[in-house]
C-alpha positions in Angstrom: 278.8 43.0 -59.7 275.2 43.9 -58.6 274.1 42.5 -54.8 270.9 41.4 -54.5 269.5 39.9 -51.3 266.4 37.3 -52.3 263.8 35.8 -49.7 262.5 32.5 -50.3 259.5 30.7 -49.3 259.8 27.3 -49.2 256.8 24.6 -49.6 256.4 23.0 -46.3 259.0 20.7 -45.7 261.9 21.8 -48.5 263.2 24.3 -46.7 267.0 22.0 -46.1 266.6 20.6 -49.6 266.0 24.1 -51.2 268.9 25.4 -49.0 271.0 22.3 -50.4 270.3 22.7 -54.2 271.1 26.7 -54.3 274.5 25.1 -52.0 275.2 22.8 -54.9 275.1 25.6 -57.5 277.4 27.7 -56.1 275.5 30.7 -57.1 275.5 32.5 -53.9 277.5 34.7 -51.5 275.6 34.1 -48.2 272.8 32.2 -47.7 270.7 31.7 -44.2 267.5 30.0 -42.7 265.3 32.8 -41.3 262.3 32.9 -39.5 258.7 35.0 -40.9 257.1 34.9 -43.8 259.8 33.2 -45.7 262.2 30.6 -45.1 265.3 31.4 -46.4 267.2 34.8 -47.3 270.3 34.4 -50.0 272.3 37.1 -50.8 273.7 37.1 -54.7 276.0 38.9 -56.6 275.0 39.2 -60.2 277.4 40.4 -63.2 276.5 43.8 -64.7 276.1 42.0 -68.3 273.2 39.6 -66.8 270.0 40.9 -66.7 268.9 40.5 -63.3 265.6 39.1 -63.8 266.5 36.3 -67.0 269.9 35.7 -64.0 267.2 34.2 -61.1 265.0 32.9 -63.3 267.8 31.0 -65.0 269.8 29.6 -61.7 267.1 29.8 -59.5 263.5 29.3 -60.0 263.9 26.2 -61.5 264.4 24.5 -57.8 261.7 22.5 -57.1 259.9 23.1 -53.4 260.1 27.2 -54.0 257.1 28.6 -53.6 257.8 32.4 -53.5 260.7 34.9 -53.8 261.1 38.3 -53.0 263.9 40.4 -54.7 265.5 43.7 -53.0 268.0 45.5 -55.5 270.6 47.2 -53.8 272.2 50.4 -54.6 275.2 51.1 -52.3 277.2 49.8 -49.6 278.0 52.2 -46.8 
């Protein structure tokens, strides 16, 4: 399994309901409300076999009231 941490942006005002849709999927490992630029910061393991990008894109994007993401791969735990 790969880790990837993912910032989200949220339109003003989805911020709980994005947070609650990504719940409902069960696609995550952590998942937080943050403060800055974005709005919420999940962190996601994905299977070798997926292709990272096609994997968000497929369980992700498609939440309506994102605005932006921001991917960071990871490479090893210490």
């Amino acid at each position: 399994m790969r880790c990837v941490f993912i910032n989200i942006r949220c339109k003003p005002g989805h911020s709980y309901r994005v947070a609650e849709a990504i719940a409902l999927r069960e696609i995550h490992s952590e998942l937080y409300s943050t403060s800055g630029p974005f709005d919420l910061l999940l962190k996601l393991y994905i299977p070798e076999t997926e292709d990272i990008g096609k994997y968000i894109n497929d369980n992700l994007l498609d939440i309506a009231g994102i605005e932006r993401t921001e991917t960071t791969l990871t490479f090893k735990a210490f």
